[in-house]
N, C-alpha and C positions, 0 to 999 in steps of 0.2 A: 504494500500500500504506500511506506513513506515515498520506495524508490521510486513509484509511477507519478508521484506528486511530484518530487525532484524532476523528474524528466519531463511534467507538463509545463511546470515553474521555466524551465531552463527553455521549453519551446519557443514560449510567449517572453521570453529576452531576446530570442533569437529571430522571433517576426519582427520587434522593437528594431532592431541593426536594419532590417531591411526597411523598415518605415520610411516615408517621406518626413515624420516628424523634425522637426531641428534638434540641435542638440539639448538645449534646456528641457524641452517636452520630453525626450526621449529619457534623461537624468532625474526627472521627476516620476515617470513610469517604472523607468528600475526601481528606485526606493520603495515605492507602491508594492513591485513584484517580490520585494526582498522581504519588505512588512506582513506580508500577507504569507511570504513562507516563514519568519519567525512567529507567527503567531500559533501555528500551527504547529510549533516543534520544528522546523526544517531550517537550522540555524547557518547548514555548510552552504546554504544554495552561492553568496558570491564567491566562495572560492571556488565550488563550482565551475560559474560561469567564468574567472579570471584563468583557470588550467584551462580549460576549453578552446579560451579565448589565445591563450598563449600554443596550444597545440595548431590549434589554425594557424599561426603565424608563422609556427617552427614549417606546418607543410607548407606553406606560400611561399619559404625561401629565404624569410628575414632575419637577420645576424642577430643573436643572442641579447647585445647589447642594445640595440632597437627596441625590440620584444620588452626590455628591461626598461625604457622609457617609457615608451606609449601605454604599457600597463602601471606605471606609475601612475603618470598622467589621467588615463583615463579611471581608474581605480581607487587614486589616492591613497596608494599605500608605499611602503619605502623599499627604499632598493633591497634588501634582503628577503622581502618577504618576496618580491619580485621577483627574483631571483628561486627562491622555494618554490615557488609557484611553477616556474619554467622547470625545474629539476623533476618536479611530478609529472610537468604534460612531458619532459621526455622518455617517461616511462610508461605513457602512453603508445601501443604500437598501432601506427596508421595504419587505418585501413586499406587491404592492398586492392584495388580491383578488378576483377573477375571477367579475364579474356574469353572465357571460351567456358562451357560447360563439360558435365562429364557424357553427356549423350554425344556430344562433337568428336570424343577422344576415341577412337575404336583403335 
């Protein structure tokens, strides 16, 4: 139950990125999304979304140190947790994806 809450939580951040919103809208909806998973007991949802956020970026390409600003910035948290943060999502393994099925392979 909590994990499918975490995972709806994380959804509806993740429509938020793609919104037309501005940034303030967008910074006022996070908090809303984060309020409404603490309330409910689901206290990890930003870090959550901060590994997440940092695993996208390690797959987009971007240098460690980058990654380590812009999640400050956008986050508001300091260089070490930063930095934790990246250390988790690289212990994330990307998803690889899927050339060919096993009906193709004969």
């Amino acid at each position: 139950m909590r994990s499918e809450a975490i995972h709806d939580l994380l959804g509806k951040l993740d429509e938020l990125e793609s919104s037309s919103l501005n940034e303030a809208h967008k910074e006022e909806f996070r908090r809303l999304i984060y309020q409404v998973g603490a309330a409910h007991g689901i206290g990890k949802i930003e870090r959550e979304e901060r590994i997440r956020t940092a695993r996208a970026m390690l797959d987009a390409g971007v240098d460690r140190a980058a990654i380590r600003d812009r999640m400050m910035a956008r986050f508001q948290i300091g260089e070490s947790q930063a930095y934790r943060d990246i250390s988790s999502a690289l212990a994330i393994v990307p998803k690889v994806p899927v050339l060919w099925d096993s009906k193709t392979i004969k």
